[in-house]
C-alpha positions in Angstrom: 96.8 82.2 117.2 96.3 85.7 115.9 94.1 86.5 113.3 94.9 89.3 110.7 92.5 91.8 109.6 90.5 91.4 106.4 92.2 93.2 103.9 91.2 96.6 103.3 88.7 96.7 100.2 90.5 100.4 99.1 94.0 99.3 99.3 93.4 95.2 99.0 94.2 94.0 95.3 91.1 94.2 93.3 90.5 92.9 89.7 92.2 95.9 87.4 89.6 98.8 86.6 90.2 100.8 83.5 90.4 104.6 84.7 89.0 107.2 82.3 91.8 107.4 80.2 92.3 104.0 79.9 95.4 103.4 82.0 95.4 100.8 84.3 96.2 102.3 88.1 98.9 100.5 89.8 98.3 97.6 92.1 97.5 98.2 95.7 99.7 96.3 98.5 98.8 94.0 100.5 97.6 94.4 104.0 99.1 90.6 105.6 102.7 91.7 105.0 102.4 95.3 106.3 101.1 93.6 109.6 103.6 91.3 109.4 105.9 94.1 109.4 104.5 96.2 111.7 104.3 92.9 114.1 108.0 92.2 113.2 109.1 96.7 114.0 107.2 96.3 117.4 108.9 93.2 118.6 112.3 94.3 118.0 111.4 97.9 119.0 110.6 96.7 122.3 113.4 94.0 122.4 116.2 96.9 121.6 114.4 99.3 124.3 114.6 96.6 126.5 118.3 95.5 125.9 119.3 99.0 125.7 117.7 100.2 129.2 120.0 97.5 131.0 117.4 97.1 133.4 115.6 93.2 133.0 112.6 93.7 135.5 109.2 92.3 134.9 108.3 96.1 135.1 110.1 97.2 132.2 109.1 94.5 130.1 105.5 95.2 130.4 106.3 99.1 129.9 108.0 98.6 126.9 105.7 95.5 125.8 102.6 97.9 125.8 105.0 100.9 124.3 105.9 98.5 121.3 102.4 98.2 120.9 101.5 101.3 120.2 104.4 101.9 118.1 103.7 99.2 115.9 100.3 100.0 115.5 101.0 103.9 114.5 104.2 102.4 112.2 101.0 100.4 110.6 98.5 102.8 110.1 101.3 105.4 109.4 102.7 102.7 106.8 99.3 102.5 105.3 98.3 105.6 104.5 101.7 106.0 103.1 101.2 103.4 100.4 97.5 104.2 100.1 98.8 107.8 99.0 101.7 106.3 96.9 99.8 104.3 94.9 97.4 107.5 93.6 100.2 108.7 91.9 
């Protein structure tokens, strides 16, 4: 099956660091459910393009297969740096 990613070391949880004032900075997400996400977003992407083109040939299910893809890779890395940015407030 696939294999996930390692975890990110920036955004993976890591043991708490005490910041310069003292104050603990929030805990970074992690990375296994984003992908699992971002796995689940392109499946039913493509499945809805799919069902919603009305056309059911092997040609549209590889266009939108590879189009799903890319979407749920960009919704990860978009998703990422999203959190990644939340979490340094």
């Amino acid at each position: 099956m696939f294999a996930l990613a390692k975890p990110d070391p920036e955004i993976a949880m890591n043991e708490p660091v005490q910041t310069q004032n003292g104050a603990q900075p929030k805990p970074q997400p992690d990375m296994r459910r984003l992908a699992a996400g971002s796995i689940f977003f392109a499946v039913f992407w493509a499945l809805g393009m799919i069902w919603w083109s009305g056309d059911y040939s092997v040609t549209n299910f590889i266009m939108f297969g590879i189009t799903g893809s890319i979407v749920g890779f960009a919704w990860f890395w978009w998703m990422k740096y999203f959190m990644k940015r939340q979490a340094r407030k």
